[in-house]
N, C-alpha and C positions, 0 to 999 in steps of 0.2 A: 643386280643383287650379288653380295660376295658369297660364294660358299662357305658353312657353318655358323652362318648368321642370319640372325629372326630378321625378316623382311618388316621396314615400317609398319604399322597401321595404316589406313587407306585416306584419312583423313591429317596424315601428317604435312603433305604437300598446301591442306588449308590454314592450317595453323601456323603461326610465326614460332621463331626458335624459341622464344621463351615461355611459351605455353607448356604449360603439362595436364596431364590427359587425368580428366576426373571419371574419374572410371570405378562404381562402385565395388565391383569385385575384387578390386585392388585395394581396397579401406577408404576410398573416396565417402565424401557426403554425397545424398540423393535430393538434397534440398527439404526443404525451402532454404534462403541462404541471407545471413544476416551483413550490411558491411555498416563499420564503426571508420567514420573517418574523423582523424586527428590534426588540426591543423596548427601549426609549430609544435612547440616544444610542451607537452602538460604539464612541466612542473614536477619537481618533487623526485627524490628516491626513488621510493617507493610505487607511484604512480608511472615513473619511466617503464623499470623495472613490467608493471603488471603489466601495462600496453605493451612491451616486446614479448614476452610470454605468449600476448595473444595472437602478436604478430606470427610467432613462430609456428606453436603449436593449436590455432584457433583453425586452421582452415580444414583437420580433420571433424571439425562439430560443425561447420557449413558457418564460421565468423572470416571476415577477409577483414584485413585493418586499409587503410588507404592512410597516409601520412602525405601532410604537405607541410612542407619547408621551403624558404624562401632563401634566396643568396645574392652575391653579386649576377650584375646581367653580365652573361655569359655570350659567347658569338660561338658560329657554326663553327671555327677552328679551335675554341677551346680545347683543352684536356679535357675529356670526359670525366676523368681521375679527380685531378682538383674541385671540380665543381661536387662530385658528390663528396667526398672529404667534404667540403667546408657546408653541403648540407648536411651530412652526421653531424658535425658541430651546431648549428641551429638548430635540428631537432634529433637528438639522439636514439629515438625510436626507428629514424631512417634508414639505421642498418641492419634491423631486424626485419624489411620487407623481402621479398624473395623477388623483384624486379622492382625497375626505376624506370621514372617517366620524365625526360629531362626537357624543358621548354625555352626557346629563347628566341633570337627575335626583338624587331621592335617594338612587337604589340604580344609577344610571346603566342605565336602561333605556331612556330617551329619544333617539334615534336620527335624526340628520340628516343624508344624502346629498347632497353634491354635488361638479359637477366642478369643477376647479383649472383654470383657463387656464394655458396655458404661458408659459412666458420670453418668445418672440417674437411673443404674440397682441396684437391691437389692443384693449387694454387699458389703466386709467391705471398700475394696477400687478398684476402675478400674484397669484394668487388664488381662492378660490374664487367662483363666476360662479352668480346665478341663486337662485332660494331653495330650490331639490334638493328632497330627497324623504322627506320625513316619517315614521316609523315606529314602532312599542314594538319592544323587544329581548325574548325572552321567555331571561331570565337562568337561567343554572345555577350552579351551586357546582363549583369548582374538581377536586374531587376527580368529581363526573360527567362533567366534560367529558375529566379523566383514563381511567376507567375506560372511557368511550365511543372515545376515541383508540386506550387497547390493544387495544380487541375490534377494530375494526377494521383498525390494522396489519399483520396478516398476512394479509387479503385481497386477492385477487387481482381487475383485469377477470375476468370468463369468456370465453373464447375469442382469450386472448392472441396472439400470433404467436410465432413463432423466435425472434426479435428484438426481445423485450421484456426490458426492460433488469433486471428483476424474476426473481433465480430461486423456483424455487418452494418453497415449504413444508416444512421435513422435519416429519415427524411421529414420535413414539416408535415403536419395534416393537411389532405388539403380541406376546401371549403364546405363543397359539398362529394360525394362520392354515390358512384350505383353500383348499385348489390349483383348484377350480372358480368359488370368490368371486375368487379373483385371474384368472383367467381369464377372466371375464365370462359363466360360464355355471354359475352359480344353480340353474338348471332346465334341464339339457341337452338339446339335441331335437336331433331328425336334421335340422328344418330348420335351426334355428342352427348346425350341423357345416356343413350344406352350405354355408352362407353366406359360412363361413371358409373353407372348401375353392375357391370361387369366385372369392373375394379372392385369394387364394395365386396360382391360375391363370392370373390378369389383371395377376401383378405381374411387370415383367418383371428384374425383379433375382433371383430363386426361379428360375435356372433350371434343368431339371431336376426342382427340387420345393424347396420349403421346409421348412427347417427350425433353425427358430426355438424355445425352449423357456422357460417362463413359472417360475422356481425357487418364486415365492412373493411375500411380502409387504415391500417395503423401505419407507425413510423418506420417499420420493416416488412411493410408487406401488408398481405389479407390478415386481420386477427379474425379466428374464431376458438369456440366450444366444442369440445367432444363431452357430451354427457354421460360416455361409460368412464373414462379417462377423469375430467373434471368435475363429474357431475355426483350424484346426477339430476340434481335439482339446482333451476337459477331462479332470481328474483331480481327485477330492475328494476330499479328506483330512481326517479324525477320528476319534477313537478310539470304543472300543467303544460302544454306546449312544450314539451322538451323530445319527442319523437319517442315517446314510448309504443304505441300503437305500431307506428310503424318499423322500428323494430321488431315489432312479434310476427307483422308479416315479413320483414325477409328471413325471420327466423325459421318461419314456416315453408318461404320460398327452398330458403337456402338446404333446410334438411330432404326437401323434396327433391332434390337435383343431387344427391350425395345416396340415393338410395329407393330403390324402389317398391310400388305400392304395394305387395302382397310383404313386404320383409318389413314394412314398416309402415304407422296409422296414428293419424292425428286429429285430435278431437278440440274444437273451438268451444272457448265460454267467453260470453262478451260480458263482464260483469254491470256492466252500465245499461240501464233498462231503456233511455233513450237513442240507442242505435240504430237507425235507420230513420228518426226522424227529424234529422235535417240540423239538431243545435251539438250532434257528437261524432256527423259523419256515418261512414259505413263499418266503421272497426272493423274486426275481422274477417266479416261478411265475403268481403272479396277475395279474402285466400278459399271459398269453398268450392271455386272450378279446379282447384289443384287435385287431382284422381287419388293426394294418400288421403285426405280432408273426408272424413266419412259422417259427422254430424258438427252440428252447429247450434249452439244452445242462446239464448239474449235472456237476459235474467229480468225481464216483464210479466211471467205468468207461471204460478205457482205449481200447477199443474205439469206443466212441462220441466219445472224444475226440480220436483221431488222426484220423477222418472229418469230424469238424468243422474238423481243421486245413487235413483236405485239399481240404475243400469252400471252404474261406474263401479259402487260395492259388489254387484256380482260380478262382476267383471275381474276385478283384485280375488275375490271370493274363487273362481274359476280357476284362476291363474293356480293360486294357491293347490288347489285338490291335484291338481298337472305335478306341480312343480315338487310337492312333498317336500322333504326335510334338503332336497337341491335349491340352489339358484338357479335364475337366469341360467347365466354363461355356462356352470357345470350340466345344467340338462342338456344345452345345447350341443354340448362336446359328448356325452353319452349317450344319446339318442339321436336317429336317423332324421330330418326332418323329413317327412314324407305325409303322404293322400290319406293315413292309415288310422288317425286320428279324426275322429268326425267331431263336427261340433256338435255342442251338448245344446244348442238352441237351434230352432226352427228359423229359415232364412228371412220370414214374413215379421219375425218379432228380435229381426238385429239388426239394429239402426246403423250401428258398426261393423257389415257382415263383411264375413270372409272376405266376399271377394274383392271389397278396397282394401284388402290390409291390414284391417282395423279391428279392432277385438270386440268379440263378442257381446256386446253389450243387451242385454235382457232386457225389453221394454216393450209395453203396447205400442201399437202404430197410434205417431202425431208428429204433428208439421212442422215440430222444433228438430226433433231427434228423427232422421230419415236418411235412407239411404241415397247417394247422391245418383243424379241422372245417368241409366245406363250402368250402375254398378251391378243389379239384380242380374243383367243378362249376362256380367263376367263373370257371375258364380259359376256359371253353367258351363265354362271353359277353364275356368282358371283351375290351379290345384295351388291353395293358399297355404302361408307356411301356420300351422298350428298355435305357434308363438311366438307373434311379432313382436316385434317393440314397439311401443305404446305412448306417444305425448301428449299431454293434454296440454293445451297452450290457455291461459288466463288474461286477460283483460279487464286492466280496475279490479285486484282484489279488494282495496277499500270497501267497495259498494258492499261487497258479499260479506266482509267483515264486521263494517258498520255500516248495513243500509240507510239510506233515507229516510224521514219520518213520512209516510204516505204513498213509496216506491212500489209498486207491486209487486215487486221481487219478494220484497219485504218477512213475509209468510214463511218463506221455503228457502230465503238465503240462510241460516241455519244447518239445514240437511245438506244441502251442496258444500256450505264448508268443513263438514265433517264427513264426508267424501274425499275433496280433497286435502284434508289431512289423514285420512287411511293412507292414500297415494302416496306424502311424503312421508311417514313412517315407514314402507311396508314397499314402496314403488322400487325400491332399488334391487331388492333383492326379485322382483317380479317383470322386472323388465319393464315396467312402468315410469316416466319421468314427467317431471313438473317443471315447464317453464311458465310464469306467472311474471305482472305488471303491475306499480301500486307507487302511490306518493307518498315522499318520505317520511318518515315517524309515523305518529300516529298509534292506532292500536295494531297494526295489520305487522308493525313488527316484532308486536308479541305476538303473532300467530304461528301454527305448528309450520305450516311451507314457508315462512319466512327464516324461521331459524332454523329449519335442514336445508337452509337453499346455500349449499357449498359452495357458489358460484353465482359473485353480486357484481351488478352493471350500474354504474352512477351515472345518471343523465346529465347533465349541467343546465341551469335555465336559459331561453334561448336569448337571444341577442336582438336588441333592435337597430345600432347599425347596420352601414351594406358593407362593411368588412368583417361584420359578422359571421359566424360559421351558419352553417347551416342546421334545423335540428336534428340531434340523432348525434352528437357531440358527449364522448363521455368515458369513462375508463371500466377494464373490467378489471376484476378482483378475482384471482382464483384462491385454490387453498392454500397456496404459501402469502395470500395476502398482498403479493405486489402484485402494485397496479399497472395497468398497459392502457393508454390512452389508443383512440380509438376517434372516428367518426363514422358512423351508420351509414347502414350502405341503405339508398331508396331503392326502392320495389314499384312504389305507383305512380313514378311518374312517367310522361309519356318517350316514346320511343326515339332516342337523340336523332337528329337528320343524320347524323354519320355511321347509323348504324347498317344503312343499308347501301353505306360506300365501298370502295375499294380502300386498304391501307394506304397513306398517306405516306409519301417519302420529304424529309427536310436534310435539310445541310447542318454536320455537325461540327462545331468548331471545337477544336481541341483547350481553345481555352477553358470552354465551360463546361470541357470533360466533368468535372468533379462537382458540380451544379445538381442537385437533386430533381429528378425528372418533372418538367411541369407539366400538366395539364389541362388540355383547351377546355374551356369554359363548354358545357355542354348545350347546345340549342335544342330545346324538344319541340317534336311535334304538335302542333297545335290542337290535332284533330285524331292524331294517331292512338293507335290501341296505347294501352301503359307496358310495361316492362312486365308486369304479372300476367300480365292477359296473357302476354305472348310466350311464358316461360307455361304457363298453366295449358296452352292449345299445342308445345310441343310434348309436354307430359304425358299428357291423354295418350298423343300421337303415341310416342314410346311406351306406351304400357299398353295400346294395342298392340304392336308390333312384339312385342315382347308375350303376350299371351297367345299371339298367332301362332307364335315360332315355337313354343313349347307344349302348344294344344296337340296331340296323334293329327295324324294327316286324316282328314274325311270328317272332321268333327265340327 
């Protein structure tokens, strides 16, 4: 080192002579960094003119220009001099670059680095300075350096920001998709439940409870619904076979795994009177081992269904006297949620009691409206939040809208739908939300939940090819209107063989880097539990564990 001189940077000895150090403090850009490459000459004044501008002063905004000019073939004893002379003449943008890359050779692999001094350097004339930096090119064919560009173009950094000027990827639908791979729970466990339960907890926009629902598989990813956000009422709409049903159970899967049972309670109506016997399947039935799922209603017996109407309006009715001239969200921000708060009903006459979560619903004991197995004895540990959020999930509003001539719903579908249109007038501001099912047109779209439903799902009808998709094929619609296509995530089907393997390792070729991810055909089990079973017997698990752990010790 000479005395009274700044010693290099420590990284000067890696850099060749014509590098200069981008170094923000110094006025450098931080990137991201754009390069605009010009090949010959652009044409024009004017055009020359703007591309040397950017040449010069672009590399302060993160713009580099790259300029190719072509000239006589040149040998390794050329003049350096001449040859770039007569490429400034070919393309006159070439002497506004701040280095040259001079190539020659028989196949022009020969590769020579150096910097250009500028316009105002002390020089006899501008030029490249220095004998640079020596190289081989190791040469591709035209159509590799193609193919290598496409594979790459559609990749992204990883861990871009908000504000990456890059949107992302779509990728095709695929065929069919499962509602726990879109979920991020592969292998469900009570700790993983817990972990999203925790997160919900700590978030303070969820208040009250979360509830957020995951539909399935779109072209960037999982699409779902937040019902505080978009909501807070949806309605989906498709014709027969189009996966409406089953949409409402991952609906119901997915909000269960996004939040747990005392923060949050859901209520099933099957509108269709023949469920369970054998020509409509099990509808919702099978989402009622889920621990938020605290009653189940089938619109067969009229009896049970004026109880339901009249548990549902005390229930809003309740809400209400709590809530006074507040909403939802503002009570929950000025008030403690805490033990302090008793309920106003008797544990033996709440089908929806405390301790699933689920609100308080006022109704004699019957066999429709009941408290689910083992919910009575988590009263007695649990301390429930006061006031949860509340979904009623719908199946076939049709039926309820315009029953059947002979249904025996018949009688009391009336009172149940003006129940749930208390809900979507009055649910939003109560914490209350309506997700509901129903075939297109008809009367049910002049109904009151059909027209507050801010958030509409179009089914498509299904496909009888085997390139067909699968049903549960459809777009949702929020409040700005645009649509996001979408394929349903399943819930009942049985448990893939691969789910109780180890990850799989493959070889990836760089050509088909930029190739959207495909996905193995899924093989199920022939005999195995479904995918609900299994998310429904880690929930339980988790909401044990979870009422153990906040019950006093000795209790």
């Amino acid at each position: 080192a000479v005395p009274g001189q700044t010693p290099p940077p420590r990284d000067a000895a890696r850099r060749p002579s014509w590098a200069v150090a981008d170094d923000p403090a110094d006025g450098g850009f931080p990137g991201p960094y754009t390069v605009v490459v010009v090949d010959g000459d652009p044409g024009g004044a004017d055009l020359r003119q703007a591309v040397a501008r950017l040449a010069a002063a672009g590399p302060r905004a993160g713009i580099h220009v790259v300029c190719l000019a072509e000239t006589s073939a040149a040998s390794p004893s050329s003049p350096v001099t001449d040859t770039y002379e007569a490429a400034c003449a070919a393309a006159p943008t070439f002497r506004a670059c701040g280095a040259v890359a001079l190539l020659s050779g028989d196949v022009a692999t020969a590769l020579r680095l150096l910097r250009v001094a500028p316009a105002g350097a002390r020089t006899e004339r501008p030029g490249p300075v220095g004998p640079g930096t020596v190289g081989a090119v190791d040469a591709v064919s035209a159509a590799w350096a193609e193919r290598f560009a496409r594979a790459l173009a559609p990749l992204r950094p990883d861990g871009a920001g908000a504000g990456d000027r890059h949107p992302r990827v779509s990728a095709p639908l695929p065929p069919s998709a499962r509602l726990l791979d879109e979920l991020g729970l592969a292998r469900a466990t009570p700790a993983s439940l817990m972990a999203r339960w925790a997160d919900a907890a700590d978030d303070a926009t969820a208040l009250g409870g979360r509830v957020r629902a995951v539909l399935g598989a779109g072209p960037r990813g999982p699409v779902g619904v937040d019902l505080v956000a978009d909501g807070p009422h949806v309605l989906i709409e498709g014709p027969g076979g189009s996966g409406r049903t089953e949409l409402l159970r991952a609906f119901v899967a997915s909000l269960a795994a996004a939040e747990r049972p005392e923060r949050l309670g859901v209520i099933l109506l099957d509108g269709r009177d023949t469920v369970g016997k054998g020509s409509a399947g099990d509808g919702l039935r099978v989402c009622t081992d889920v621990p938020h799922v605290s009653a189940h209603l089938t619109a067969n017996d009229p009896v049970h269904m004026r109880e339901f109407a009249q548990s549902l309006s005390a229930e809003l009715k309740r809400r209400a006297e709590l809530l006074g001239r507040s909403d939802f969200a503002e009570w929950h921000t000025h008030r403690a949620v805490s033990g302090r708060i008793v309920p106003q009903r008797t544990p033996g006459a709440s089908p929806a009691g405390t301790g699933a979560g689920a609100a308080d619903l006022d109704t004699p004991p019957s066999s429709t409206l009941r408290l689910r197995p083992g919910a009575a004895a988590r009263q007695r540990t649990e301390t429930p939040s006061p006031l949860p959020r509340l979904v009623v999930v719908v199946d076939d509003l049709d039926a309820l809208v315009s029953p059947a001539l002979g249904s025996p719903g018949r009688p009391a579908a009336g009172s149940v739908m003006r129940a749930l249109e208390a809900v979507a007038r009055e649910g939003e501001r109560l914490g209350v939300h309506l997700v509901a099912a129903a075939g297109p047109g008809g009367r049910t779209a002049e109904s009151e939940p059909a027209r507050r439903a801010t958030v509409r799902i179009t089914l498509e009808a299904p496909g009888s090819g085997p390139d067909e998709p699968a049903p549960g094929r459809g777009r949702l619609h929020g409040a700005d209107g645009r649509p996001t296509p979408f394929q349903g995530g399943r819930v009942t089907g049985r448990i893939p063989r691969t789910a109780t393997l180890r990850p799989t390792v493959v070889p990836l070729d760089w050509r088909r880097m930029g190739d959207p991810p495909t996905r193995r055909p899924v093989r199920e089990l022939g005999n195995g539990p479904t995918d609900l079973a299994l998310l429904a017997s880690a929930l339980e698990r988790a909401a044990g564990r979870h009422t153990a752990r906040s019950s006093p010790s000795g209790v």
